[in-house]
C-alpha positions in Angstrom: 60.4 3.0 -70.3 60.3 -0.3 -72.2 64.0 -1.7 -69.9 61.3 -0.4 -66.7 58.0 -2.2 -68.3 59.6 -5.3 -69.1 61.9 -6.0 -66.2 58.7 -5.5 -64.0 56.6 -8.0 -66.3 59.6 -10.6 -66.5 59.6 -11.0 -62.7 55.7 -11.7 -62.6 54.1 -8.3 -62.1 50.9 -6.9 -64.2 51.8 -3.7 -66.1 49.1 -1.1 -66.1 49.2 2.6 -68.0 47.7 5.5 -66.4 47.2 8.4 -67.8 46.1 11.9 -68.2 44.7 13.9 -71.4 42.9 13.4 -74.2 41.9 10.0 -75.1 43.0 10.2 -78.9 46.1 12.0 -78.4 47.2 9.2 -75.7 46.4 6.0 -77.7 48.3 7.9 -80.7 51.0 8.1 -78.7 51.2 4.8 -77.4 49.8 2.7 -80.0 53.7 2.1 -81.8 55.5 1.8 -78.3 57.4 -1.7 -77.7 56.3 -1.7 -74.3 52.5 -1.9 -75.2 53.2 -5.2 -75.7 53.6 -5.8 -71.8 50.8 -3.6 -70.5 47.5 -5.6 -69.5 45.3 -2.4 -69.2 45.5 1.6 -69.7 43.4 4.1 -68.5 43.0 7.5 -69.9 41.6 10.2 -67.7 39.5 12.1 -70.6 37.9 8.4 -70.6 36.9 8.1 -67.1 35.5 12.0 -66.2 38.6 11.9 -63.8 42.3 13.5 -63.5 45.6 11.8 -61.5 45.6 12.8 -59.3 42.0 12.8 -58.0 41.3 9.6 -55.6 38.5 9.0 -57.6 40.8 8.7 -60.6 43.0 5.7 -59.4 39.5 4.4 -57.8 37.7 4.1 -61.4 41.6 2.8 -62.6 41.1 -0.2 -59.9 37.8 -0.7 -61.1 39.2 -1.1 -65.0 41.6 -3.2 -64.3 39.9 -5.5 -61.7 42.4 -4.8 -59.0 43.2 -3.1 -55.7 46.5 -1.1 -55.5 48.2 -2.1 -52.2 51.4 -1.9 -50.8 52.9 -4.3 -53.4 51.7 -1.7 -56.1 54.4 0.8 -58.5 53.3 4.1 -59.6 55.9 5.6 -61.9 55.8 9.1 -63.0 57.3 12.3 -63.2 55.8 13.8 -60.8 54.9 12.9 -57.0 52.0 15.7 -56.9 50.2 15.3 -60.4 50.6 11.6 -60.7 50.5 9.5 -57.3 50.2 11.9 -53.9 46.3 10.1 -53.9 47.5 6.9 -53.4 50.1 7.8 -50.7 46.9 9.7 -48.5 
């Protein structure tokens, strides 16, 4: 994850965390990762009354983050049905 994150941030991009489950429990998780360091926003599903990967999920993400995920946008995740098959639709 962290050769992934900061590759991507290196050549320019903005580096956002998505997530599902419970907010605690995620920002446990992440708080110590060397990544963190290169992500400019995370959202946490318990946070926003949404799951990934309900539309409305990645609509309330956009609206977080203050951006609009396009064509030029990378979802990574291990799993095409429960983490980006919205934003392919």
């Amino acid at each position: 994850a962290f050769e992934t994150v900061k590759g991507a941030f290196d050549m320019g991009a903005k580096c956002y965390l998505i997530t599902n489950g419970a907010t605690s429990v995620q920002k446990a998780r992440l708080k110590d990762q060397e990544f963190m360091k290169f992500i400019s926003g995370i959202c946490i599903s318990e946070s926003v009354g949404f799951n990934k990967p309900d539309v409305e999920y990645f609509d309330k993400a956009e609206e977080i983050f203050g951006v609009k995920f396009d064509s030029k946008t990378l979802i990574v995740g291990d799993s095409l049905s429960s983490d980006i098959i919205a934003v392919c639709k």
